[in-house]
N, C-alpha and C positions, 0 to 999 in steps of 0.2 A: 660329586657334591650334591647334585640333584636327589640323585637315589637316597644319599644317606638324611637328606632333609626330608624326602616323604617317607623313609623308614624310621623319620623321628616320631613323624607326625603320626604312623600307624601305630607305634609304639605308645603314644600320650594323646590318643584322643580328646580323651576329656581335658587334658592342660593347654590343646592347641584350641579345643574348642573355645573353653576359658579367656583363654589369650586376645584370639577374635573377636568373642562377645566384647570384651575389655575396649578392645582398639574399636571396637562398632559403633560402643557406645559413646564414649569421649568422642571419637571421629564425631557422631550425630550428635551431642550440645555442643561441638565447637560449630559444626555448620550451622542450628539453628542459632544460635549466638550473634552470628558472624555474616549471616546470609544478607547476599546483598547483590542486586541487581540494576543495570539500569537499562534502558529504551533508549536513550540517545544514538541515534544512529550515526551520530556528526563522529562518536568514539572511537566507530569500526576503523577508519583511515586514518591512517597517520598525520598530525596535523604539519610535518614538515613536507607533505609535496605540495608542487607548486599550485596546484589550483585550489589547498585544502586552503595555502595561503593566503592567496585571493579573496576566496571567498569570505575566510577571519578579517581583513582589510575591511571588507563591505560590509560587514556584519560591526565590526566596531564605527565605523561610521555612521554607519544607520541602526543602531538597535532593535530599531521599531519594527523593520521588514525582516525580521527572521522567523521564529514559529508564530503561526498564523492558526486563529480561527476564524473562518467565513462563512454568516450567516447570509443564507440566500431567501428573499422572501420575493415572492408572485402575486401579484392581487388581481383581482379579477378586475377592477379597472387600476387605472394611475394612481389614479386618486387615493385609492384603498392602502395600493402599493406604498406610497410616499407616508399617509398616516401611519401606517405601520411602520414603516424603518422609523420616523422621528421618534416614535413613542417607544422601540424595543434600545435604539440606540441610547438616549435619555437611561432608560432603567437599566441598561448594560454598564454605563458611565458610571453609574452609583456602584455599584458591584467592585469595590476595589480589594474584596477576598479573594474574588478569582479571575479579573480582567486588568492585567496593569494597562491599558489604552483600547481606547475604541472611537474610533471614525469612522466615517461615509465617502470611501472612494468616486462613488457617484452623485452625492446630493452633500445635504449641509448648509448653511447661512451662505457661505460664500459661489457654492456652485447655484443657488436658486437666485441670488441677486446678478452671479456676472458671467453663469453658463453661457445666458444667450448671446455673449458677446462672442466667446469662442467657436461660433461657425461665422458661415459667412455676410457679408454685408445682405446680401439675397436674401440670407433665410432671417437675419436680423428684421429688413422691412419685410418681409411675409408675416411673421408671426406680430408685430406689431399691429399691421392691416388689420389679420385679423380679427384683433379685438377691437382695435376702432370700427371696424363692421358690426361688430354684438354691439357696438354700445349700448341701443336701442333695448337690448333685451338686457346687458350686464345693469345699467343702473336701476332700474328697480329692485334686481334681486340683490346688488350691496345696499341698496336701503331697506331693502326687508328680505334677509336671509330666511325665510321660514315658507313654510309650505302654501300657506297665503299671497306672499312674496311671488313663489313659481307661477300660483295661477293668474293674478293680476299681471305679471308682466307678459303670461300669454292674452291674455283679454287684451292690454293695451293694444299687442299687435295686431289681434284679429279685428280691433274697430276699425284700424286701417285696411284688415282684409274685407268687411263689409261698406266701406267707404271706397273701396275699389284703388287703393292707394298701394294695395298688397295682394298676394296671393295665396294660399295655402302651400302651392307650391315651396318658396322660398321660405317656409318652417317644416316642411315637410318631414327634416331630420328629427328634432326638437318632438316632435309628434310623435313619429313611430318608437322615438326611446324610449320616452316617457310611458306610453300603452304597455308597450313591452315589460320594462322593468316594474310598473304595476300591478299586470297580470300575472305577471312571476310569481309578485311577493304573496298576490292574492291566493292564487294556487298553491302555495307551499313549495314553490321550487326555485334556486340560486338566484335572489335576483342581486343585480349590479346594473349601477346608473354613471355615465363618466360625462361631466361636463366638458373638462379639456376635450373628449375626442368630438362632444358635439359640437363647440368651436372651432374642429380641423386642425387640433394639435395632434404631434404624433410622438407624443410621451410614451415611455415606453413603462411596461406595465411591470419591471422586474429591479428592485432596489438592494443592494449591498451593503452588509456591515462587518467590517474590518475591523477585525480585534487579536492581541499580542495576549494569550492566558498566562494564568499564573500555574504552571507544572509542575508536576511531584513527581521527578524522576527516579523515584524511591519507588513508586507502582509504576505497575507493567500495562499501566493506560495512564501517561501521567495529565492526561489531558482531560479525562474523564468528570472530571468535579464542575469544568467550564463549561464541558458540555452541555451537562444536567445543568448546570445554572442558566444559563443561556436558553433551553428547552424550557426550563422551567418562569421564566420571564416571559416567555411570548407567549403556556399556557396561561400566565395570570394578566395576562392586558388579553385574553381570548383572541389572538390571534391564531386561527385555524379555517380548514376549508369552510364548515357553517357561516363562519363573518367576511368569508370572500380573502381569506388569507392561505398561503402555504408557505410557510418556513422549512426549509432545510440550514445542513449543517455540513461544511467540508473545510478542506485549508488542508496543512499538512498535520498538524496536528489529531482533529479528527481522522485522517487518513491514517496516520500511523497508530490510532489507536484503535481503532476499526480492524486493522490487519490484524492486532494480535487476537481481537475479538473473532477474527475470519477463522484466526489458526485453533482458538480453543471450541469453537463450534463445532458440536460432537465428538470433541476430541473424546470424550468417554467411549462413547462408539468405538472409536479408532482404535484405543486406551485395550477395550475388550479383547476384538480383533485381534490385535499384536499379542494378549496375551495366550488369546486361543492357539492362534498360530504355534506362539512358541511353545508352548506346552506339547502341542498333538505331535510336532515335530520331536520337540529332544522324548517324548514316549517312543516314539518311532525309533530315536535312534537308539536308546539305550536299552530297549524292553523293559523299564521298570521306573514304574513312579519314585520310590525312595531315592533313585540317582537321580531322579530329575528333581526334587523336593533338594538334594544333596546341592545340584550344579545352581538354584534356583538362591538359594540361601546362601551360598559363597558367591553370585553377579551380586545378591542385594546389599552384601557386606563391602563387598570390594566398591561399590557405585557409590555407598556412604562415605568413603575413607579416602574415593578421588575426588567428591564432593570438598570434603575438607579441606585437601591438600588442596584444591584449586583456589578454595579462598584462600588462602593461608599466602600462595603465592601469590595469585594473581589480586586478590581484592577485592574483586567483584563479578560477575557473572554479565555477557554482553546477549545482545539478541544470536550470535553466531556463536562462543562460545559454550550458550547451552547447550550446543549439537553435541556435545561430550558421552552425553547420555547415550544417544543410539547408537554411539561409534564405541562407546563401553560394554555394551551389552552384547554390541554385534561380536567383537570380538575375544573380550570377555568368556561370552557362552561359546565360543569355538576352543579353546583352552580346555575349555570344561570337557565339552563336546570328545575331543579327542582324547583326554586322558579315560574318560569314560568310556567309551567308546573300546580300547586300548584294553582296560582293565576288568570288560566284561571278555573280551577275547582271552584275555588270559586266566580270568577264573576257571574254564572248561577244566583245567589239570594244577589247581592251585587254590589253597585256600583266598582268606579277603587281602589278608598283610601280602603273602608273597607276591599274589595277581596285583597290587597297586603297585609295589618295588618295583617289578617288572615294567609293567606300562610305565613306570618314571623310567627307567633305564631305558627303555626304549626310544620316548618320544620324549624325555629330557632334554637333550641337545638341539634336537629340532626347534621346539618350544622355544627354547633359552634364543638359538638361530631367531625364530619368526620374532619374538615380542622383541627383539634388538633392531632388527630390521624394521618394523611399524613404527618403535619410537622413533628411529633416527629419521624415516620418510615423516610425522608428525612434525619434527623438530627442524626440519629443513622450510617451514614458513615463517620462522623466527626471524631470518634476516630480512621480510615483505613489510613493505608499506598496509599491507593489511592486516591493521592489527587482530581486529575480531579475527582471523582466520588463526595468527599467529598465538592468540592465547589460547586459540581453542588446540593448536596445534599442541603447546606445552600442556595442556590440562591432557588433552589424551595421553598423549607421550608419560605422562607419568601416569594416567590410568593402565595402561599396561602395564607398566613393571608393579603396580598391584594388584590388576586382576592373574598374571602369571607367579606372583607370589601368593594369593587367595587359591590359588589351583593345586598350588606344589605343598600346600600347607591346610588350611581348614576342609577343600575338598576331600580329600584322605580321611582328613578326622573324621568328617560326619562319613563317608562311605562304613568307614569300619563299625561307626555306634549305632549307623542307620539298619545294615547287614544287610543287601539287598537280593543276598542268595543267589547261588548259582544261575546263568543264562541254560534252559532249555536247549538251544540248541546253538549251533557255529554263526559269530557274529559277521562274519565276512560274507561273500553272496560266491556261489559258485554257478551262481545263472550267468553272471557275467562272463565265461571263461572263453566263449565263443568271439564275444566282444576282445577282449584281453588278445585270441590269438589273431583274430585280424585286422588290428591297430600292430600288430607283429609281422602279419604276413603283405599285408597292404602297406606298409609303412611311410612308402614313399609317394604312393598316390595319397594318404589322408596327408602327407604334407607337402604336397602341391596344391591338393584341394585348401589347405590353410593361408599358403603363402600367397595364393588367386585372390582370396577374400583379404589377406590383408593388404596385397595392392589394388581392389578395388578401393579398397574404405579410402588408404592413402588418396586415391586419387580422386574421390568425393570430400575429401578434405576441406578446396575450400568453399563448399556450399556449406558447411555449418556455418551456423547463423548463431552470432550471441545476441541476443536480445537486454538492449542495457536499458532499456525501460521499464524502470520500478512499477508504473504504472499497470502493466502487462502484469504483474504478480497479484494484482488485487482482485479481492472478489467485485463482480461488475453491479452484482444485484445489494451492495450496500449500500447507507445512504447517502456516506461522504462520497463514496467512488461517481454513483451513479449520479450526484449532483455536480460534479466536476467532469462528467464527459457530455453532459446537457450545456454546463457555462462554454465548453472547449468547443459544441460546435457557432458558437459566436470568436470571428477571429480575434474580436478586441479584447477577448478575453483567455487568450491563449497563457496557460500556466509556465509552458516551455520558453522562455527569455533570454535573453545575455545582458546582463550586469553589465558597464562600467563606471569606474570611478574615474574622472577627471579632477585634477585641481581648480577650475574655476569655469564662470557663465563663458570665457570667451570659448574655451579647449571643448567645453562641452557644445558650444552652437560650431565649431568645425567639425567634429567627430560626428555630430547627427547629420552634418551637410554631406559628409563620405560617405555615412552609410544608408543613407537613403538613398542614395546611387546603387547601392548591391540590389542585384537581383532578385537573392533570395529573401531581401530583409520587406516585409509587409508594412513596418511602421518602428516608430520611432520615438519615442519621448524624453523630456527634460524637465527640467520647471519652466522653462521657458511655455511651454507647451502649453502650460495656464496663463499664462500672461497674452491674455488676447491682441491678435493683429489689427489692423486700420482702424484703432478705437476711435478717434476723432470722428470719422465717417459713423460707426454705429452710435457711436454717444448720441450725435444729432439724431438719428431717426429714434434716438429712444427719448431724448429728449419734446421730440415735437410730438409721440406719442403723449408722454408724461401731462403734457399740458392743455389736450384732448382728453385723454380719461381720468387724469388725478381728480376732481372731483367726483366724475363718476364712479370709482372706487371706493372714494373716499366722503363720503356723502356729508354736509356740514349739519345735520340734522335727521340722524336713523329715523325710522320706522319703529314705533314703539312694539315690542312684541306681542303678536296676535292672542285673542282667546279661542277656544276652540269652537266658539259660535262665530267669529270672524273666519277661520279656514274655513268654518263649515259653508259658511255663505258666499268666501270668495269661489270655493270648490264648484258652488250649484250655479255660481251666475258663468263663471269662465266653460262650464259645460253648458247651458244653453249657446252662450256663443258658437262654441265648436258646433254643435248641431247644424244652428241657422247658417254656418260660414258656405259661402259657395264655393263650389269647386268640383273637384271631379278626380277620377278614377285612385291609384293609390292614396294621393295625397289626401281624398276626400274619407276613402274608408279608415285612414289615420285617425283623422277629426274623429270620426263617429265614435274611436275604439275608446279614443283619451274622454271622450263625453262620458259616456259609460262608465268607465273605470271612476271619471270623478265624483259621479253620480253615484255612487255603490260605495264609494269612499268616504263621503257625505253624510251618506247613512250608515257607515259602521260606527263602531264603539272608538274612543277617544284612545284605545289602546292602538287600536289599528290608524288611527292617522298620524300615529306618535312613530309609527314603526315605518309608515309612508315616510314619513319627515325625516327620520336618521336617513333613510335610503337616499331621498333626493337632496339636502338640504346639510349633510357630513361632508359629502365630494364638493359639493359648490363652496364652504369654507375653504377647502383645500385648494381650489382652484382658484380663488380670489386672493387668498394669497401668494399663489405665486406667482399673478399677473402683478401685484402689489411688489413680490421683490423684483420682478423684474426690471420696472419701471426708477426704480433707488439705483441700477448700476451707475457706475463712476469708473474714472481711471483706474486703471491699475499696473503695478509691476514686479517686479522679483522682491523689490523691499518689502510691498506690502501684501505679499501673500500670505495666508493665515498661518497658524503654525501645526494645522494637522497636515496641510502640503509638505512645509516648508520642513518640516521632521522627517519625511519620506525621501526626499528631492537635494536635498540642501545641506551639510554637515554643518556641526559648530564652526568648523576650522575653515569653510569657505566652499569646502571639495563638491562637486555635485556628481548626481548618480545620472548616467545617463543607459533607456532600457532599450533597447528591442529585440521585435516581437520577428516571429517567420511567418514569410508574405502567406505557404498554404503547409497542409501537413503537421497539421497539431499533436498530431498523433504515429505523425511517419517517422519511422526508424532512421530513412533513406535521408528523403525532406531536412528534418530535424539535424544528421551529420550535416550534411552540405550546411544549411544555416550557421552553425556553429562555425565552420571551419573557415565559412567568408570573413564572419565576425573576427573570428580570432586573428584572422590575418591584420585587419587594423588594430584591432583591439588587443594585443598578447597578454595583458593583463587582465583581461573580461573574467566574469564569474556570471554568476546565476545559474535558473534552474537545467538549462539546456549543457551548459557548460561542466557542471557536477556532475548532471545526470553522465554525460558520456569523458567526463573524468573520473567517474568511479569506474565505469567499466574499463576503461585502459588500464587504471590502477590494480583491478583486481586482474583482469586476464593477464596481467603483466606479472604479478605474485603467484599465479598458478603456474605461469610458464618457467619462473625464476627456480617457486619450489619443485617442481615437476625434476629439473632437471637436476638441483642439488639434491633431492632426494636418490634420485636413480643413480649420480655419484657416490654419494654417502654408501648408499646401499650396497653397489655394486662393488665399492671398498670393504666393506664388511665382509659383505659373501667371500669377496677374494681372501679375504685372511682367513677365513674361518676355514673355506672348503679348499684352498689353495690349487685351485683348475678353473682357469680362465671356461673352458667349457659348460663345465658343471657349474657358474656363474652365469652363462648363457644362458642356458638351460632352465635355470631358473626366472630369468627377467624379461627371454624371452614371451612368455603367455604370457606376462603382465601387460607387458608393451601390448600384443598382439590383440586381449582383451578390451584393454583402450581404444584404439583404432575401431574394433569390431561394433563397440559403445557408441561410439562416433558416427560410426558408418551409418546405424539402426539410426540415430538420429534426424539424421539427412533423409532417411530413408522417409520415415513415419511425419518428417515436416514438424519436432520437436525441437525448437531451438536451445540451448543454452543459454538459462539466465542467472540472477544474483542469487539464486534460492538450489538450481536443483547442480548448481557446477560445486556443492558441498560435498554432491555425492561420490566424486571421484577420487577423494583421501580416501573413505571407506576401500574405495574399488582397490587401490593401490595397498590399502595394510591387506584387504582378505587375499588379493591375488597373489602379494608376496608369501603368504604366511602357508596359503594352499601348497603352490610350487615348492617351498622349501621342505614341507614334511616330504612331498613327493621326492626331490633330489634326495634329501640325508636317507630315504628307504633305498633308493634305487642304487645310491653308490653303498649302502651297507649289504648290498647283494640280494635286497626281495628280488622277487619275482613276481610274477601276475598281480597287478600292482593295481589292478580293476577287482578283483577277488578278494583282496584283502581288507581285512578291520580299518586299514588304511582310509583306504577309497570310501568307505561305508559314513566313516566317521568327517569323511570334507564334504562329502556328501549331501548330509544332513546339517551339517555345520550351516552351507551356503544356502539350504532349503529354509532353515530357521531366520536366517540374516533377510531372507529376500521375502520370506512371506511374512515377516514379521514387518519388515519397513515398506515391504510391498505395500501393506494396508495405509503407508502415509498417502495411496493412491485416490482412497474413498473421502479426502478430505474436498471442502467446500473450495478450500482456499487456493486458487490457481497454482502459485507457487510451492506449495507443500505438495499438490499433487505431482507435478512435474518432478520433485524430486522424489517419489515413491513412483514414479514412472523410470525415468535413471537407475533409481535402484535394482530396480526390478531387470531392467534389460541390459545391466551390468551385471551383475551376480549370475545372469543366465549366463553370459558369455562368458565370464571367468568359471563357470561350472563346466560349460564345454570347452573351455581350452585344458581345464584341468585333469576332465577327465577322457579326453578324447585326443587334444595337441599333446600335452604333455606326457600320455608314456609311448606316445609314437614319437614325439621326440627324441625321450627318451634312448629307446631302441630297448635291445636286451639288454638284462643287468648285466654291472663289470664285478668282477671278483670282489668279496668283504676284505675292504679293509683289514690287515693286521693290526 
């Protein structure tokens, strides 16, 4: 049937050409029609296991906590820090084209009015002290917030340093900041002024904004638009390093959209690469450009038509389902590969028709053999929880039975219309013959020598390492990665978590009281968590502050705003003070500096004391009013928490979300299980990040294991009916196996773990090793001989050379995970090359009699 189909096809060149072109073209408007992709990674798993379930549980609960964009901004003081998140948060909120929510995890109305209640009664009356200790200095500057303001209220004090009532000492801070960040600005270089730190707060200088986008799953960044919107908000309020600001951008969102950005980064490059590769190779193998132009234009036709056919079944196109492509090509061009291959051997004593008939009759069955065998190993991920693997499984699976019908059919045509002329000389190698006889005569030591290495590999077994940390796949020098392994070494901010969902505040304050007992758990939260403890106790200390400084805050009569002959003159009188102040060593060469500086500031231009004024007199706004919220806290409880908590924390229906975090190892493999596994013991309903993370890896290494072995069933069934000798079955599955193990071993060896990205490379290894071994059996029991020397050998040869330095090149990418799997490739394809051409015809043995 084979023969007489490529004896059709030699026959009607031009009609099968036709035919093709026909099926290429319709195949290519239905896929552009039709094309349709998404990024959803949540798609790849099937959503009926149990922790996909979980997780949908917590996610319909909480809407809010699922894709995430986190803007991280730094200020060069507090101060800078806190104005900037109020003002990008505000313009983020307006944005309701691309942010459906945006809060402040860390700040907000309600965390600057009743934060300070949430530590302890200690630090409650410490930070209160402290401002009752500035009083001295705070109320003149809330009666005259301006640069006039600054220096009168140092004048005041210093009459008391001249009246000996004071020291220089005890402003000593207030001094050196002041000099400092004046002479910055004078000079041209970063300055920043922080009042909270010169009051002895310990504000932290880094602020959070928490935002759910609006995605377009339709692009293969669908988070891209928030992005740029969000960037483009903080370049238009000028938040950047020049204003003492840096913004970044992370969350999962940017993260996942950053990755595909990792994987197409010089993907041209790569693009090139693969195509050089494969060209220099199939020239290599066939001696003649027109067959490779031939084999070149029957992959692109066939890659079009399983394009189709994938959408047509499946729908849509997933981030793992694209792999179709290099698993079409790879084996695709080995079809090619060998019929070509085949049919320059037989041209030597035959025209083009007769030498194609041939080589179909010859390597027909085998063919027909390996592309059965590929499908059905593709097709055995169908019954797996992972879907992305199973649809990528069906979309190959039917790319074979079109790239081996594009071989048996338009190949042929274009051979014959192309004429690519007889081969110069014998396509087999008779250099190998040496080789050939002592894989013959040695037989039994190369397979002792084989069966050594594959119980070594066995018995390094279980040092491979899967590595289930998505993070590990990412490039580290991007900006969402590298901003997210900066937040992770804070442990408060550790992204790996455990979900639970309880039904109410009582279930949740037991569940946090157990697991605060675990070992490995670092911390714990609820909404409880905001609801501050001993309020009564801190209310009083905030109260009897309140009514020590509310006036001085609150002044019942400002300071009418200065002219700039008022700054000028309070500028010159407050530095002769510092001059005349007595004192001595640091604290006295302070005086002198700040004299100066306001003396020089005095005498510049009105622009420069405008720009003095924003430096020192922007942060003092900022810090007076948060002495101002602090001092308004009141009771509070689960009722009246606001509702950017209580949407996090809280469900409509009562349920609350209770988190935690691991006590160390934010980033341990090790760490991270153990965490997990305590949690879940209480918890067996838990989700989150830590939880998914290494429920996707059980999931998946569980589907590889499942299909791993239904394939080698399936297969081993086929082979058996086809070749009916349990042996010669052997024979064939054995190098596959053996290539495996040997894949493994290199692994363990080189300290390459196994992760979510290069364990894709193992279908490949499993359709070329079956498909290698089987031309090899169907030759050896049709009675070849020197099976090293043959068109045969020549043709898996190059096959597996093409396969590996073409995906090889996924080596030179940026993106960790794509390299690792062009690193797999590569030291798979080696070891199936040597089993194939070195285990398997010492396996072998001599050939047995041809078949009748």
């Amino acid at each position: 049937m084979i023969a007489r189909l490529v004896a059709l096809a030699c026959a009607w060149p031009w009609r099968v050409l036709g035919l093709a072109l026909a099926l290429t073209l319709g195949a290519a408007w239905f896929a552009v029609g039709h094309i349709a992709m998404t990024t959803d990674a949540t798609t790849l798993i099937s959503p009926k296991v149990a922790w996909r379930q979980a997780e949908e549980r917590m996610d319909r609960a909480f809407p809010a906590n699922g894709d995430t964009l986190l803007v991280v901004i730094d200020g060069a003081t507090p101060e800078r820090a806190e104005e900037a998140a109020a003002a990008l948060t505000s313009k983020l909120a307006a944005d309701h084209a691309h942010f459906r929510n945006v809060s402040r995890p860390d700040g907000g109305d309600y965390l600057a009015r009743e934060g300070l209640l949430l530590g302890s009664t200690e630090s409650v009356t410490d930070t209160t002290q402290r401002s009752i200790d500035a009083q001295p200095f705070l109320g003149p500057l809330a009666a005259d917030p301006s640069l006039r303001g600054i220096a009168n209220a140092l004048g005041t004090i210093l009459q008391g340093v001249a009246r000996g009532d004071a020291s220089l000492t005890m402003i000593d801070t207030p001094l050196a900041g002041l000099s400092k960040a004046l002479a910055d600005r004078r000079a041209g270089r970063p300055a920043a002024f922080s009042w909270t730190e010169l009051f002895g707060g310990d504000a932290p200088k880094r602020r959070l904004i928490l935002t759910t986008p609006v995605l377009d799953y339709g692009s293969l960044m669908p988070g891209e638009g928030a992005s740029a919107a969000a960037r483009a908000a903080a370049a238009a309020l000028r938040l950047d390093a020049t204003h003492g600001v840096t913004v970044r951008i992370t969350g999962s969102v940017p993260l996942s959209d950053e990755e595909f950005a990792s994987l197409s980064d010089h993907a041209w490059e790569i693009g090139v690469a693969m195509l050089v590769a494969m060209l220099v190779t199939l020239r290599l193998a066939t001696r003649s450009w027109r067959i490779v132009a031939a084999i070149l234009m029957t992959t692109i036709a066939g890659l079009v038509v399983t394009s189709a056919l994938g959408l047509a079944v499946v729908g849509r196109f997933n981030l793992i389902s694209v792999a179709f492509i290099p698993l079409f090509v790879g084996l695709g061009v080995d079809f090619g590969i060998q019929l070509s291959v085949r049919f320059q051997h037989e041209r030597l004593g035959a025209d083009a028709a007769m030498a194609m008939r041939a080589a179909a009759a010859a390597l027909g069955p085998s063919l027909l053999l390996a592309a059965g065998a590929v499908c059905l190993g593709f097709l055995a991920f169908l019954p797996t929880a992972y879907v992305g693997v199973a649809e990528l499984g069906l979309i190959a699976a039917m790319g074979m039975a079109v790239a081996l019908a594009m071989s048996l059919t338009l190949l042929p045509a274009l051979l014959m219309l192309l004429d690519p002329g007889r081969p110069r000389a014998e396509i087999g190698s008779a250099a190998m013959a040496p080789l050939d006889a002592l894989l013959h005569r040695r037989r039994r030591a190369v397979l002792a020598l084989f069966g050594l290495s594959m119980l070594l590999s066995i018995a390094v077994l279980p040092l491979v390492r899967f590595d289930f940390n998505p993070l590990h796949l990412r490039n580290p020098d991007g900006e969402a990665m590298a901003t997210l392994a900066d937040l992770m070494r804070d442990p408060d901010r550790n992204p790996n978590v455990v979900d639970i969902l309880v039904p109410n505040a009582a279930a949740a304050h037991t569940l946090q009281a157990r697991l605060e007992k675990l070992p490995e758990v670092g911390g714990v939260i609820t909404a409880e968590t905001f609801v501050p403890k001993d309020q009564p106790a801190k209310l009083a200390v905030i109260d009897n502050a309140r009514l020590l400084l509310d006036l001085t805050l609150n002044p019942i009569a400002p300071v009418p705003p200065p002219t700039d002959a008022d700054t000028i003159a309070a500028l010159r009188t407050t530095a002769a003070q510092l001059r005349a102040a007595p004192g001595k060593g640091a604290p006295l060469a302070h005086a002198r500096a700040l004299a100066a500086e306001f003396d020089t500031l005095a005498a510049a231009s009105p622009g420069a004391r405008l720009q003095a004024q924003d430096l020192l007199v922007r942060p003092l706004a900022t810090t007076l009013d948060q002495l101002r919220a602090i001092l308004t806290a009141g009771p509070v409880s689960l009722a009246t928490l606001p509702a950017e908590i209580r949407d996090r924390w809280i469900a409509p229906d009562g349920s609350m979300r209770v988190e935690a975090m691991p006590r160390a190892g934010a980033n341990d493999n090790r760490a991270l299980a153990q965490f997990t596994r305590a949690v879940l013991k209480d918890a067996p309903d838990a989700t989150g990040t830590a939880v998914s993370m290494q429920g996707a890896a059980s999931t998946i290494a569980q589907a590889f294991v499942v299909a791993g072995i239904l394939a080698f069933v399936v297969v081993s069934l086929l082979l058996l009916a086809v070749l009916r000798n349990v042996k010669e079955v052997a024979f064939t599955l054995a190098p596959v196996i053996l290539s495996i193990f040997l894949t493994l071993g290199s692994c363990v060896l080189i300290g390459q773990p196994i992760n979510f990205a290069n364990i894709i490379a193992f279908p490949l290894l499993f359709g070329v090793g079956v498909a290698f071994h089987i031309y090899f059996v169907m030759a050896w029991r049709g009675g070849a001989t020197d099976l090293l020397q043959s068109s045969l050998a020549r043709a898996i040869f190059f096959s597996a050379l093409a396969t590996g330095s073409a995906f090889g090149s996924l080596w030179l990418s940026r993106h960790p995970g794509t390299a690792s799997m062009g690193k797999i490739l590569m030291i798979s394809l080696v070891w199936t090359l040597v089993c194939a051409l070195l285990f398997e015809p010492a396996l072998l043995g001599p050939p047995q009699r041809k078949q009748s």
